[in-house]
Backbone as a printed PyTorch tensor [residue, N CA C, xyz], in Angstrom:
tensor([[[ -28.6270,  -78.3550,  116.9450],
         [ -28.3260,  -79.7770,  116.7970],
         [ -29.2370,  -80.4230,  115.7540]],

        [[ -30.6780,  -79.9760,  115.5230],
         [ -31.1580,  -80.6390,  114.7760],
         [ -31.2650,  -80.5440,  113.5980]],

        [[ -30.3650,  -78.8300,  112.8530],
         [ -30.2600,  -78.4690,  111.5610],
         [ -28.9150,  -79.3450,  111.8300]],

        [[ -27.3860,  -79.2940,  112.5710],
         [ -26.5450,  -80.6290,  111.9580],
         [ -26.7870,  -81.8700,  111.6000]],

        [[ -28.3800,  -82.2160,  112.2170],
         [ -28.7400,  -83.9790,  111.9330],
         [ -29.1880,  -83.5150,  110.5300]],

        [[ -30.1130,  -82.9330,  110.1580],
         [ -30.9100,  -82.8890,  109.2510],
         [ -29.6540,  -82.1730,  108.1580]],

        [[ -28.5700,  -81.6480,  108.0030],
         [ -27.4560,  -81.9270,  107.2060],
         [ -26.6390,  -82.8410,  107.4820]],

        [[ -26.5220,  -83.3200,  108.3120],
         [ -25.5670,  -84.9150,  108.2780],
         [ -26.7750,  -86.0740,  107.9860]],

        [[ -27.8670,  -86.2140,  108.2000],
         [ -29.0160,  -86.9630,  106.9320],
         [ -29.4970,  -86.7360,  106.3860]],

        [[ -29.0570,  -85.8330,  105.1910],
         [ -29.5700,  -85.3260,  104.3190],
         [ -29.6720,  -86.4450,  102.9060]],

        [[ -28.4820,  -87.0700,  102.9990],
         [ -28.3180,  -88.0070,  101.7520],
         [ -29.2940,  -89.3890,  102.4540]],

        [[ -29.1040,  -89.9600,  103.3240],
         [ -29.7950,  -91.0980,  103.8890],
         [ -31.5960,  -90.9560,  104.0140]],

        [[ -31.7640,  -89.6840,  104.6230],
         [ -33.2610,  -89.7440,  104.2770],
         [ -33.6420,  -89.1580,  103.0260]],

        [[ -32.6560,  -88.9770,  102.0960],
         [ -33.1970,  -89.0540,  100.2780],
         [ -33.4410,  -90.2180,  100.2480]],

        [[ -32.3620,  -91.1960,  100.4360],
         [ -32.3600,  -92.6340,   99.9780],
         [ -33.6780,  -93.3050,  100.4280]],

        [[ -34.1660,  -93.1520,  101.8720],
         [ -35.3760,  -93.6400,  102.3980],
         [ -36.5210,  -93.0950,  101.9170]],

        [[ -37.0000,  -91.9630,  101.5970],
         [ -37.8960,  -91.0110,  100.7420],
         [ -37.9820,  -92.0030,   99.4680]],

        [[ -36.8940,  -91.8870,   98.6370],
         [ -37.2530,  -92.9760,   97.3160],
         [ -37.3780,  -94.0610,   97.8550]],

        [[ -37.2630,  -94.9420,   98.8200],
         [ -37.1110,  -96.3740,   98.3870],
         [ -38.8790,  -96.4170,   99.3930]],

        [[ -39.5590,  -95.7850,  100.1980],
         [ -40.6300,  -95.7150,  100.5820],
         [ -41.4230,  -95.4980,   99.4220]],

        [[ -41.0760,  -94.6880,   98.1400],
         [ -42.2960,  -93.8700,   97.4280],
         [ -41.8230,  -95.4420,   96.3900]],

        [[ -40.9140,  -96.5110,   96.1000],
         [ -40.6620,  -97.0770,   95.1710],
         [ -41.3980,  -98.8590,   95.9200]],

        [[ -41.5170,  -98.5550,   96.8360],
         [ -42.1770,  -99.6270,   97.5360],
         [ -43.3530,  -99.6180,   97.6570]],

        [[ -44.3200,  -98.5620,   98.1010],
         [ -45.9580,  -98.4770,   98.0320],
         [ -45.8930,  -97.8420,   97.6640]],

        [[ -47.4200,  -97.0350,   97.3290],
         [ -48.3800,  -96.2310,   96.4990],
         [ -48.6230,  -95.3220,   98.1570]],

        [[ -47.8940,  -93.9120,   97.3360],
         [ -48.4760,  -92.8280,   98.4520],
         [ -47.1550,  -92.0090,   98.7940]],

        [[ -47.3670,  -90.8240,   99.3000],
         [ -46.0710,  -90.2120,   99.6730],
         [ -44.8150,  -90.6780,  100.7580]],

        [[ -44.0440,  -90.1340,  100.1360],
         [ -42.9800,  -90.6940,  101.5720],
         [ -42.9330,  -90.2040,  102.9490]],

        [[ -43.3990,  -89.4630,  103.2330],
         [ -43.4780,  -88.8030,  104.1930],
         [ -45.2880,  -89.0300,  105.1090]],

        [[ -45.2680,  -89.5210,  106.2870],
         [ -46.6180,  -89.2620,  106.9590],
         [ -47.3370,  -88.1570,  107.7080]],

        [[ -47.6020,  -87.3400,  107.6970],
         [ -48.0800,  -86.3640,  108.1840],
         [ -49.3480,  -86.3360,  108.9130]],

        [[ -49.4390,  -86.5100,  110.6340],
         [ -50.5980,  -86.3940,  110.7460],
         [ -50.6630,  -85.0880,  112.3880]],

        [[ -51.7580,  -84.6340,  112.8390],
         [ -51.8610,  -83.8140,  114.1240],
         [ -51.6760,  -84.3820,  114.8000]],

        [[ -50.5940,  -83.5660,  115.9960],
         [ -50.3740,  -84.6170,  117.4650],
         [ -50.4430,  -82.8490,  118.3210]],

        [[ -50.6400,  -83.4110,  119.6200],
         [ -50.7290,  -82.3380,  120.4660],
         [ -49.4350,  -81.8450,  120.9260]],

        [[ -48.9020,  -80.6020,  121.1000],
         [ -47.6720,  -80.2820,  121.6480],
         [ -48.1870,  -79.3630,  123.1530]],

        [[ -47.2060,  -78.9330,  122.9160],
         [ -46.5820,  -78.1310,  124.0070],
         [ -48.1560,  -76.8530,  124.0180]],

        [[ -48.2940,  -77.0260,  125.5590],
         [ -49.5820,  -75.8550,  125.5820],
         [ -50.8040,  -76.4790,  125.1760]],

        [[ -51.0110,  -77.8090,  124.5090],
         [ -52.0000,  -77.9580,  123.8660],
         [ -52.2810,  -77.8240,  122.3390]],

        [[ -50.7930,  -76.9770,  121.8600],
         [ -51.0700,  -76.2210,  120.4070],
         [ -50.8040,  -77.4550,  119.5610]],

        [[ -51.7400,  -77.8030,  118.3910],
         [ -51.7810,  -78.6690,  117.8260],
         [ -50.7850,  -78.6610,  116.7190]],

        [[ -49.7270,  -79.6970,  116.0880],
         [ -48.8520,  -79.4600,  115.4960],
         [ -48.6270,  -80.5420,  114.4570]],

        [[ -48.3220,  -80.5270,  113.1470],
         [ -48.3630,  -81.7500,  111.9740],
         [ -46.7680,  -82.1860,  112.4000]],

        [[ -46.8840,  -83.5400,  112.5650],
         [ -45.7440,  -84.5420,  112.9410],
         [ -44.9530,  -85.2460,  111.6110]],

        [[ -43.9240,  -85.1280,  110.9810],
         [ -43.3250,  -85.6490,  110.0510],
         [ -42.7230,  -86.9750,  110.3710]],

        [[ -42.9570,  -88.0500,  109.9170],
         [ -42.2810,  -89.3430,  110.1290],
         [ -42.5690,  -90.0980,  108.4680]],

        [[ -41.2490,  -91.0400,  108.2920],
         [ -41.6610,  -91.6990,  107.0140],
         [ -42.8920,  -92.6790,  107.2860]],

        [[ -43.5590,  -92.7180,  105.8590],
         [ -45.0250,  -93.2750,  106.0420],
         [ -44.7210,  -95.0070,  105.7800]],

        [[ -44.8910,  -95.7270,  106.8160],
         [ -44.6180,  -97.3330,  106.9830],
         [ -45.9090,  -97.6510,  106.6010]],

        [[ -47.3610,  -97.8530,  106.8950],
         [ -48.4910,  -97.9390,  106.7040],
         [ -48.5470,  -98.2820,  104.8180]],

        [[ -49.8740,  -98.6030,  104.6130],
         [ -50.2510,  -98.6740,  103.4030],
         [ -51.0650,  -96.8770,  103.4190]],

        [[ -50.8800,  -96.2300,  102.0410],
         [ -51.6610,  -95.2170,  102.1360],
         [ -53.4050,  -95.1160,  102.6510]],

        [[ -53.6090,  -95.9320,  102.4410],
         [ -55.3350,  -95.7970,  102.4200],
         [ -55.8780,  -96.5580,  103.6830]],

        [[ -54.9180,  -96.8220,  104.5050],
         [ -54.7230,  -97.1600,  105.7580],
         [ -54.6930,  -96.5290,  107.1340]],

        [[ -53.6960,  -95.2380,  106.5320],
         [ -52.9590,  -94.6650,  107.8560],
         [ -54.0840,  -94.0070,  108.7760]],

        [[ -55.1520,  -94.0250,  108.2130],
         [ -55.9660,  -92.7350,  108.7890],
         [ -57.0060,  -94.0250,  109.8010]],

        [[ -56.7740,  -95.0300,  110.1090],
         [ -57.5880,  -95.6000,  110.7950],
         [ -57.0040,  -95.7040,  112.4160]],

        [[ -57.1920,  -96.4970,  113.5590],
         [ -56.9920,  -96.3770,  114.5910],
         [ -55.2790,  -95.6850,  114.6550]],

        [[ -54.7810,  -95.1370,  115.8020],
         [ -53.8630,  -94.8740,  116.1440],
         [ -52.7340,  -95.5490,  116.7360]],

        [[ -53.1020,  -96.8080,  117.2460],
         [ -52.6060,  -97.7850,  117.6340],
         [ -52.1980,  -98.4510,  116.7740]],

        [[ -50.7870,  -99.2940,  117.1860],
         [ -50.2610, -100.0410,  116.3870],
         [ -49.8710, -100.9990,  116.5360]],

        [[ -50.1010, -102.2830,  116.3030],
         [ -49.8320, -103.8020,  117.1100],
         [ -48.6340, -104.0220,  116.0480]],

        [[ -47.7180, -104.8940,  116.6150],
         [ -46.7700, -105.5940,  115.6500],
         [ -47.8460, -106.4210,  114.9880]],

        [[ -46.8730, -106.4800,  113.1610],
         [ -48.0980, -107.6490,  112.5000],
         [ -49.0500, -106.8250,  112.1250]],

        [[ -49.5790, -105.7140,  112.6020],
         [ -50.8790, -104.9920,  112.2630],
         [ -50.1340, -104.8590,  110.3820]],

        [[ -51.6400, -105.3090,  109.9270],
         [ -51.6820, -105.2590,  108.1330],
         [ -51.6140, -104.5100,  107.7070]],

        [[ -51.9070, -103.3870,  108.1000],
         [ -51.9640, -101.9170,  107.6090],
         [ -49.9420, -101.7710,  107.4000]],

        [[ -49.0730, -102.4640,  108.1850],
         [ -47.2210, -101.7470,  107.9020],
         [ -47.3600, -102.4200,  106.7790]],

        [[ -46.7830, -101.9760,  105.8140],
         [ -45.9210, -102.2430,  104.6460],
         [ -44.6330, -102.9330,  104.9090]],

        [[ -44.1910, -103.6520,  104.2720],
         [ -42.6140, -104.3920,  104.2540],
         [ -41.6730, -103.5530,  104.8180]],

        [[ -41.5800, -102.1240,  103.7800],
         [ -40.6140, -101.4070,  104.4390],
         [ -40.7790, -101.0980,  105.4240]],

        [[ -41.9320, -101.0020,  105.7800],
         [ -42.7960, -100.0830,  107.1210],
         [ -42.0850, -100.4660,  107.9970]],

        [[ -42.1330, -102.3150,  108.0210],
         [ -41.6670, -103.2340,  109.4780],
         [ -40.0270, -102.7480,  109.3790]],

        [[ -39.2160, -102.4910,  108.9450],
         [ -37.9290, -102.0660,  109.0000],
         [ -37.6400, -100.8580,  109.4540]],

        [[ -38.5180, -100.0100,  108.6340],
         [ -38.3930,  -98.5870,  109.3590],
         [ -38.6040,  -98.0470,  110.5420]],

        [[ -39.8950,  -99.0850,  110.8790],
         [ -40.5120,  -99.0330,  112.5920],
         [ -38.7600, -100.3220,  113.5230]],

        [[ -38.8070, -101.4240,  113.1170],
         [ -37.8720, -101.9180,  113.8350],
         [ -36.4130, -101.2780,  114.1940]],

        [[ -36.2310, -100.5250,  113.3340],
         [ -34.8440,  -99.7100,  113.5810],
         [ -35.4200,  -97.7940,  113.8620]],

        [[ -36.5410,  -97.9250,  113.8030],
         [ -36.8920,  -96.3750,  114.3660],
         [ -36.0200,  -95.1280,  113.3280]],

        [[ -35.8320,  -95.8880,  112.0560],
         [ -35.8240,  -94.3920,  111.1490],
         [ -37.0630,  -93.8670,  110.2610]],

        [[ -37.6050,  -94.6830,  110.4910],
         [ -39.0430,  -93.9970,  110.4570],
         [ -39.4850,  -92.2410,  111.4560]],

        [[ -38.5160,  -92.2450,  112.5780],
         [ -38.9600,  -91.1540,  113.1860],
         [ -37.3560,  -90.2640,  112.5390]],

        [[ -36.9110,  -90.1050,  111.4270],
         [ -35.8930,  -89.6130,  111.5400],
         [ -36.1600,  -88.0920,  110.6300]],

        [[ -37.7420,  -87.8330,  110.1510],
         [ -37.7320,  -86.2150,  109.1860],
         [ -38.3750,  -85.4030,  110.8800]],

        [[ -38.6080,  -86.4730,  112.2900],
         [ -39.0540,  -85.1500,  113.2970],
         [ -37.8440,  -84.4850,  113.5950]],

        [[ -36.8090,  -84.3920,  112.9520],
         [ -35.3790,  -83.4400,  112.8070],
         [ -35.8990,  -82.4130,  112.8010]],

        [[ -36.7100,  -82.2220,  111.3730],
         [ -37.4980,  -80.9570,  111.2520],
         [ -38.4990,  -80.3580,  112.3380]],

        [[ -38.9420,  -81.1740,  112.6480],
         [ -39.9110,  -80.8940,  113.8060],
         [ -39.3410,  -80.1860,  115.2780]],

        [[ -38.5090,  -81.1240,  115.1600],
         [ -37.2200,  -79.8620,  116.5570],
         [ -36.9340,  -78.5320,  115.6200]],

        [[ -36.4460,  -78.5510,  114.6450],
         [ -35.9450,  -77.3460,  114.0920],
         [ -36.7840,  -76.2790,  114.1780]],

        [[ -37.9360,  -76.4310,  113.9810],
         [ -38.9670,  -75.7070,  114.2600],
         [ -39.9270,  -75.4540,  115.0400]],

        [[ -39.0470,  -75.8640,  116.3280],
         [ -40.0520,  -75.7810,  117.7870],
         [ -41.2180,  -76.2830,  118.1140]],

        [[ -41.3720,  -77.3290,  116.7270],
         [ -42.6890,  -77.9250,  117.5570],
         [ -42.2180,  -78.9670,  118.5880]],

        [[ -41.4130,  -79.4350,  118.4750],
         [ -40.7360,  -80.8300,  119.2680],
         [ -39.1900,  -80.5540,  119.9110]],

        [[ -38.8490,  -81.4980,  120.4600],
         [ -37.6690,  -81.1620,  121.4880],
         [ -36.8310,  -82.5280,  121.2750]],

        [[ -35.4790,  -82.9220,  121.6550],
         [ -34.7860,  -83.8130,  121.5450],
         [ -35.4430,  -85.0510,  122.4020]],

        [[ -35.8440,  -84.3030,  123.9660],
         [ -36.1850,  -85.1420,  124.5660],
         [ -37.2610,  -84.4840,  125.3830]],

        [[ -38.2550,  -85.5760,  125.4360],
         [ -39.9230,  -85.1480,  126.1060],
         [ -40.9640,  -86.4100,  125.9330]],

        [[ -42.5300,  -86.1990,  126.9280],
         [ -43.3560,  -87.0860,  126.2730],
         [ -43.3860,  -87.2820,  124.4860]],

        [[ -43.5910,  -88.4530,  124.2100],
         [ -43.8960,  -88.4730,  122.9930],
         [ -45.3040,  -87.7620,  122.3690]],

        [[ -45.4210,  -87.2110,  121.3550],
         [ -46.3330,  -86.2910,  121.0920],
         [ -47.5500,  -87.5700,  121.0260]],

        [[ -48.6750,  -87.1930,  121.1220],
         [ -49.5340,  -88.3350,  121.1320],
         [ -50.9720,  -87.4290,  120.5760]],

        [[ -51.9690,  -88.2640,  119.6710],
         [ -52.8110,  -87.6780,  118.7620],
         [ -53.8680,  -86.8290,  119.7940]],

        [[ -54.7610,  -85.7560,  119.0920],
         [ -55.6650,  -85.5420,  120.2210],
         [ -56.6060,  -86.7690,  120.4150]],

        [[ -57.1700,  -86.3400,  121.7100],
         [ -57.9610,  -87.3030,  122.1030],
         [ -57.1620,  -87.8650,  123.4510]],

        [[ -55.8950,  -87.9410,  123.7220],
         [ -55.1890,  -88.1600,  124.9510],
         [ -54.4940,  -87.1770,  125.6110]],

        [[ -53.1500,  -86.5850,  125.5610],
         [ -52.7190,  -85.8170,  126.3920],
         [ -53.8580,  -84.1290,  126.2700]],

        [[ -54.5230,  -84.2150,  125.6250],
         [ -55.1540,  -82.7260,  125.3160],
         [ -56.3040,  -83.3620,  126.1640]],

        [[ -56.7750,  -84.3530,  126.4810],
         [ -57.6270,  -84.9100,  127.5840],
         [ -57.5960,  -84.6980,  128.8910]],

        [[ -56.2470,  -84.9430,  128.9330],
         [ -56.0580,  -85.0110,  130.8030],
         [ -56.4610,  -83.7850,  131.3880]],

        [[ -56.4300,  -83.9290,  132.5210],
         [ -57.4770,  -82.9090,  133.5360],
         [ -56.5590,  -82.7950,  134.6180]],

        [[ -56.8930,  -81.5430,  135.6300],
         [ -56.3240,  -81.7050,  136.7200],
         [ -54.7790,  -81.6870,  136.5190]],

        [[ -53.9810,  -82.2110,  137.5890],
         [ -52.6900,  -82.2620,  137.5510],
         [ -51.8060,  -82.9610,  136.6790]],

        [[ -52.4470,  -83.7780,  135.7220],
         [ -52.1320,  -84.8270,  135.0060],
         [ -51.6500,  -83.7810,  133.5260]],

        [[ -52.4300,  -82.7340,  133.8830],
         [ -52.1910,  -81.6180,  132.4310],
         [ -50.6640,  -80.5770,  132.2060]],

        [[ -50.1520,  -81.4100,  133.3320],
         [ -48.8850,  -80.0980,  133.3850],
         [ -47.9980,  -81.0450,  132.5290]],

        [[ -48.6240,  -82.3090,  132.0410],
         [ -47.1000,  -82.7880,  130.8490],
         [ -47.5840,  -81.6380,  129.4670]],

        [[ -48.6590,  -80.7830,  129.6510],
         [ -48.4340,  -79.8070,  128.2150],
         [ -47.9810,  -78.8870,  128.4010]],

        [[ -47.4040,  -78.7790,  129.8100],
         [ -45.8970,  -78.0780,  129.6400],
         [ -44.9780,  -78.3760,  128.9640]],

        [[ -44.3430,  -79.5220,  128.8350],
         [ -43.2590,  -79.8770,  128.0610],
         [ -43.5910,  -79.7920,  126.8790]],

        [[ -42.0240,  -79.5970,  125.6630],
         [ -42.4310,  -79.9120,  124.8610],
         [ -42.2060,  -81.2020,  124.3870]],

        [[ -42.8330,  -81.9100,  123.4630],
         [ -42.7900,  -83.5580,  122.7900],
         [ -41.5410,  -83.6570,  122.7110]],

        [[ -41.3950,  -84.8860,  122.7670],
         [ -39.4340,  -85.0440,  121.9390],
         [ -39.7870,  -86.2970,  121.4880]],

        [[ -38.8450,  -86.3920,  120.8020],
         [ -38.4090,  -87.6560,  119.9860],
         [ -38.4240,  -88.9720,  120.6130]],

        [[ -37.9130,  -88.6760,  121.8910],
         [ -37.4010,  -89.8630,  122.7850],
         [ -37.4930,  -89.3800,  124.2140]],

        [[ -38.0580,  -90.0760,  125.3090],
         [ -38.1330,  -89.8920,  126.5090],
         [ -37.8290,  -90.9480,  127.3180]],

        [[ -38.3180,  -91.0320,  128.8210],
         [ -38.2140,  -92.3520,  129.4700],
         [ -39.4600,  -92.9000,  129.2860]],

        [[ -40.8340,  -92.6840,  128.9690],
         [ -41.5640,  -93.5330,  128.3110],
         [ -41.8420,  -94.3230,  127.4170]],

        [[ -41.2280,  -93.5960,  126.7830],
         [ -40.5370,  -93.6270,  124.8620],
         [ -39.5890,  -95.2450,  125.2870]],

        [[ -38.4870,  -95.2820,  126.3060],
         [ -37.5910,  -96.3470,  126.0580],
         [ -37.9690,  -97.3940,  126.9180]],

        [[ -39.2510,  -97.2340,  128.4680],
         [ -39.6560,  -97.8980,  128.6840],
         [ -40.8660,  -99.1900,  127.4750]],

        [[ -41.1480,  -98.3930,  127.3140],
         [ -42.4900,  -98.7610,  125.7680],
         [ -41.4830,  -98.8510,  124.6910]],

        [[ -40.4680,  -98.9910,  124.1360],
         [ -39.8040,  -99.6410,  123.3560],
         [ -40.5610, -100.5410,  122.4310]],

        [[ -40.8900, -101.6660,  122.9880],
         [ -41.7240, -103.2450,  122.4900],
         [ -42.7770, -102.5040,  122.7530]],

        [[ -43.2600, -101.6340,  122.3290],
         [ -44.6660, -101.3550,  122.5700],
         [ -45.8820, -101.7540,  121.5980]],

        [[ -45.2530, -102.2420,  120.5360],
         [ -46.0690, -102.9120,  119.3270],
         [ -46.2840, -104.2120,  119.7010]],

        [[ -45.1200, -105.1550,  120.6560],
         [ -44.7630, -106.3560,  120.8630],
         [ -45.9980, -106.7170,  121.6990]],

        [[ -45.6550, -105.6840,  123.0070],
         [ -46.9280, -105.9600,  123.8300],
         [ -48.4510, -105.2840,  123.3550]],

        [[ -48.9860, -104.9150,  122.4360],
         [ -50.1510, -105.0240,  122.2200],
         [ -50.7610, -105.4160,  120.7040]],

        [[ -49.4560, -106.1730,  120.4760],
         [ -49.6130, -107.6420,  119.4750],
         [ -50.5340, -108.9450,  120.3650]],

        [[ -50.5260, -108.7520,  121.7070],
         [ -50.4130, -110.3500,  122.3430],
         [ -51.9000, -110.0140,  123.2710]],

        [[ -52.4160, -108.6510,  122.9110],
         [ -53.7360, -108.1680,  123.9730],
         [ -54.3730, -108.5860,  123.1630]],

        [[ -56.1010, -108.5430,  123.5240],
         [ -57.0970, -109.3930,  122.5760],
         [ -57.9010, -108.3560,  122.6030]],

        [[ -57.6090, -107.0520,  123.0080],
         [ -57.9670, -105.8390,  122.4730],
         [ -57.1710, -104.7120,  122.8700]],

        [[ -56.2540, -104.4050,  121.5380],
         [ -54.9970, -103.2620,  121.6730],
         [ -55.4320, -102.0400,  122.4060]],

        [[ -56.4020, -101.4410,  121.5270],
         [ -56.8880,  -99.9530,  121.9380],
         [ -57.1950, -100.2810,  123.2450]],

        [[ -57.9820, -100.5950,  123.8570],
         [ -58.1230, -101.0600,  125.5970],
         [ -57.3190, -100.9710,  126.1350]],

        [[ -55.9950, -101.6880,  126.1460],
         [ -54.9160, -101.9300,  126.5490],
         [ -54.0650, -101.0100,  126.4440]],

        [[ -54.1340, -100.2190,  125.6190],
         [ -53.3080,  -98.8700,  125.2390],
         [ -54.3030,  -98.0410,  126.2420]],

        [[ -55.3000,  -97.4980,  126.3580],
         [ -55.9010,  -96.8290,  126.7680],
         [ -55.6020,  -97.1440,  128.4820]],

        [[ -55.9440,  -98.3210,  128.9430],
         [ -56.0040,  -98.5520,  130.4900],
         [ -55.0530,  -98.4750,  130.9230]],

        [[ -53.8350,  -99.4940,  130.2510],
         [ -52.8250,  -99.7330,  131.0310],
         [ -51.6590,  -99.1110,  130.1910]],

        [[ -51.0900,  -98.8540,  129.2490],
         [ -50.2060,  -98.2420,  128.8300],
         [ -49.7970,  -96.6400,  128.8060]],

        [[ -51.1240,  -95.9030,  128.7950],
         [ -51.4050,  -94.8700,  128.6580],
         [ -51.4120,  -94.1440,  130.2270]],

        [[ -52.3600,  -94.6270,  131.1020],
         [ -51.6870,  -94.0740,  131.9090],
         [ -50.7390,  -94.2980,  132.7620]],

        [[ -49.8470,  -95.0860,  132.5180],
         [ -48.2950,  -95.4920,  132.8850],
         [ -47.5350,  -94.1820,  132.4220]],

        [[ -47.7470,  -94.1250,  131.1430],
         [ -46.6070,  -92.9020,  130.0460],
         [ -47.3360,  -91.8070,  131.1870]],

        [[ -48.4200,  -91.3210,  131.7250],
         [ -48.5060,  -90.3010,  131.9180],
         [ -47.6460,  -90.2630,  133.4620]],

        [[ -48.0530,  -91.2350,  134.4250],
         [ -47.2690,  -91.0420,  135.0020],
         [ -45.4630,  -90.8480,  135.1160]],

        [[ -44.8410,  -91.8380,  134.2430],
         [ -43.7340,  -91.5700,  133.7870],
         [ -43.2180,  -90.5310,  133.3070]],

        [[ -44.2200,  -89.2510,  132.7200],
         [ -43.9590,  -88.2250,  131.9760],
         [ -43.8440,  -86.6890,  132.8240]],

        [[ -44.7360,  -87.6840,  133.7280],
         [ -44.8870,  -86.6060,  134.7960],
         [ -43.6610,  -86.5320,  136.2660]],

        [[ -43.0470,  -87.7210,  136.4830],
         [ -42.2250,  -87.8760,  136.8630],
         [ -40.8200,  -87.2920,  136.1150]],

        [[ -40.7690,  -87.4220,  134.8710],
         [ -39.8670,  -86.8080,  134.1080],
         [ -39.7830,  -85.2680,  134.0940]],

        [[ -40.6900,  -84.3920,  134.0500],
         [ -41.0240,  -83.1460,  134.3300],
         [ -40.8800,  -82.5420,  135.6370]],

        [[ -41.1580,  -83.4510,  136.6440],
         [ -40.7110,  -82.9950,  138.3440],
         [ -39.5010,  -83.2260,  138.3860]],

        [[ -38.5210,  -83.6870,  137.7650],
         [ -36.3690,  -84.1710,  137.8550],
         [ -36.0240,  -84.0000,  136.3830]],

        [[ -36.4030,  -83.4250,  135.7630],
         [ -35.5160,  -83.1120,  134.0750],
         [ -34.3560,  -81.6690,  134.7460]],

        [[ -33.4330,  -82.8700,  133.8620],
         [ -32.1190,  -82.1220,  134.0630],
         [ -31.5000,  -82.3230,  132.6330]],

        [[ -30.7730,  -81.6940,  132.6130],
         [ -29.8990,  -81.4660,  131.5550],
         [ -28.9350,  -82.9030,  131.2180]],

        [[ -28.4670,  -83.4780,  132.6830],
         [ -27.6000,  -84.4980,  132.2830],
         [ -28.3240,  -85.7170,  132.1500]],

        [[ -29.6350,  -85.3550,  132.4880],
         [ -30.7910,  -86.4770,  132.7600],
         [ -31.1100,  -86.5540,  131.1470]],

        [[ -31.1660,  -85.4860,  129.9090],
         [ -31.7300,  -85.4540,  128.9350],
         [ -30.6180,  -85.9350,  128.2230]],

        [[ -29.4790,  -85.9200,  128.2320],
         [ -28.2230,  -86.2850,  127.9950],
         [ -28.2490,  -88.1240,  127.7560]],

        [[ -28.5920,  -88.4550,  128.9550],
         [ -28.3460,  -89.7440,  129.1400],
         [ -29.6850,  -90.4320,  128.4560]],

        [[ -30.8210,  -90.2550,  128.4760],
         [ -31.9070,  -90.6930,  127.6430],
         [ -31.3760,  -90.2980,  126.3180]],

        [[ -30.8720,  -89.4710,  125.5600],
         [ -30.5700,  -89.5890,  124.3910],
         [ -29.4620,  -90.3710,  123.9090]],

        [[ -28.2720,  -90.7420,  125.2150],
         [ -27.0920,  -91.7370,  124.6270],
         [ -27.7320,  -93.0840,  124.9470]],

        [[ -29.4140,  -93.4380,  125.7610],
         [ -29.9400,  -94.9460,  126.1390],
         [ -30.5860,  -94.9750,  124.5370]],

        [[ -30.9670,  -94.1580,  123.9040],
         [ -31.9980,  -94.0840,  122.8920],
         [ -31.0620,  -94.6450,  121.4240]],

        [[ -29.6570,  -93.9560,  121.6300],
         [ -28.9990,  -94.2620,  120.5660],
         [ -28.5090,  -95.3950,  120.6500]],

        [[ -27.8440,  -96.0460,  121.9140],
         [ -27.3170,  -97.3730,  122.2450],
         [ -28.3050,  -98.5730,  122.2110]],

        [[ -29.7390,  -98.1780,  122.2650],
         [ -30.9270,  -98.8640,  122.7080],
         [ -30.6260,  -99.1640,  123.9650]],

        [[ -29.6700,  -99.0720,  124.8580],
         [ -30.0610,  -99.1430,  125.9950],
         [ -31.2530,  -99.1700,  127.3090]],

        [[ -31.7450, -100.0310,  127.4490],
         [ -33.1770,  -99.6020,  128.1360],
         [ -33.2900, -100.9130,  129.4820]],

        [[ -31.6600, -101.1450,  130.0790],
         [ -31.7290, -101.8720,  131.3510],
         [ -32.0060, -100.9010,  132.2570]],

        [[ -31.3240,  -99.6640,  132.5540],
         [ -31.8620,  -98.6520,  133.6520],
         [ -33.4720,  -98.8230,  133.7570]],

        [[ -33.8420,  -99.3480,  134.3930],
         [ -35.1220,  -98.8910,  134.5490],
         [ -35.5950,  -97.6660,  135.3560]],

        [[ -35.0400,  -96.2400,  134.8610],
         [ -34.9390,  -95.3820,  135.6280],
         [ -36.6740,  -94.5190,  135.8340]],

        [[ -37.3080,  -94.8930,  135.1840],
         [ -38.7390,  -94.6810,  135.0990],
         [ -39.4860,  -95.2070,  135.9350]],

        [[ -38.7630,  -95.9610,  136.8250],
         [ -39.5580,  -96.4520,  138.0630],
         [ -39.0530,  -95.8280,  139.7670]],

        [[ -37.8700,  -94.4730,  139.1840],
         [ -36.6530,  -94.3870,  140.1300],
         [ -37.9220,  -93.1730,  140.9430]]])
């Protein structure tokens, strides 16, 4: 499925590739380490929204944060910014649907029982993923993001992720990928 995406967007993420490299200074493409599956550390492809000389600072991202570029805010608001981790499924580092891969320093952290989400592998889109949607929105409005990501957001996703891993089903992965495409995100099935 993810070599037909990555030939059925083949012409659209040309078009986004140039109009990223014709808008800022820096490559089109962002490349940075996120933890996968097992722990094994893996380079994540997404178009680069950020200013170049930027990207490498906190991991967090508030809406408004200075560091997006113009295009950036478009690419992040419509989420084709995540559209070269095609490749990233193609090549087993990532999965359609799973926790979202997240930098070290967090899921390569957890301890104890909290460590069996590096069983899964990352995906694109999960039920954390569509709960946290506005996830820029809400730590636009904290008066300290990283905190807030760290206390309360973070370990929410883990529990959610981990709940996802004790009931992943096939028709369950099904339906998070037709909520993801519809934006659908009234189920609040992450609390089920």
């Amino acid at each position: 499925m993810s070599a037909l995406g990555l030939v059925v967007l083949a012409i659209p993420i040309g078009i986004v590739s140039i109009i990223v490299r014709a808008t800022s200074r820096g490559p089109a493409l962002f490349r940075q380490e996120r933890i996968g599956k097992n722990g094994k550390v893996f380079i994540i492809n997404k178009f680069r929204t950020m200013s170049a000389e930027h990207e490498d600072l906190s991991s967090v991202t508030a809406k408004g944060d200075k560091r997006i570029t113009a295009m950036g805010c478009l690419l992040r608001r419509y989420k084709i910014d995540e559209l070269p981790q095609l490749w990233n499924v193609f090549v087993g580092d990532m999965s359609f649907v799973g926790p979202r891969p997240d930098v070290p320093g967090y899921y390569d952290k957890l301890v104890g029982r909290d460590r069996r989400i590096l069983d899964l592998r990352p995906g694109i889109t999960g039920p954390s993923t569509l709960k946290y949607v506005d996830e820029e929105d809400i730590l636009a409005v904290q008066p300290d993001p990283v905190r807030f990501n760290d206390e309360v957001i973070f370990p929410d996703k883990v529990r959610i992720n981990l709940e996802y891993l004790d009931n992943m089903s096939l028709l369950r992965d099904i339906q998070l990928i037709w909520k993801t495409i519809t934006g659908d995100t009234s189920k609040q099935e992450w609390q089920a």
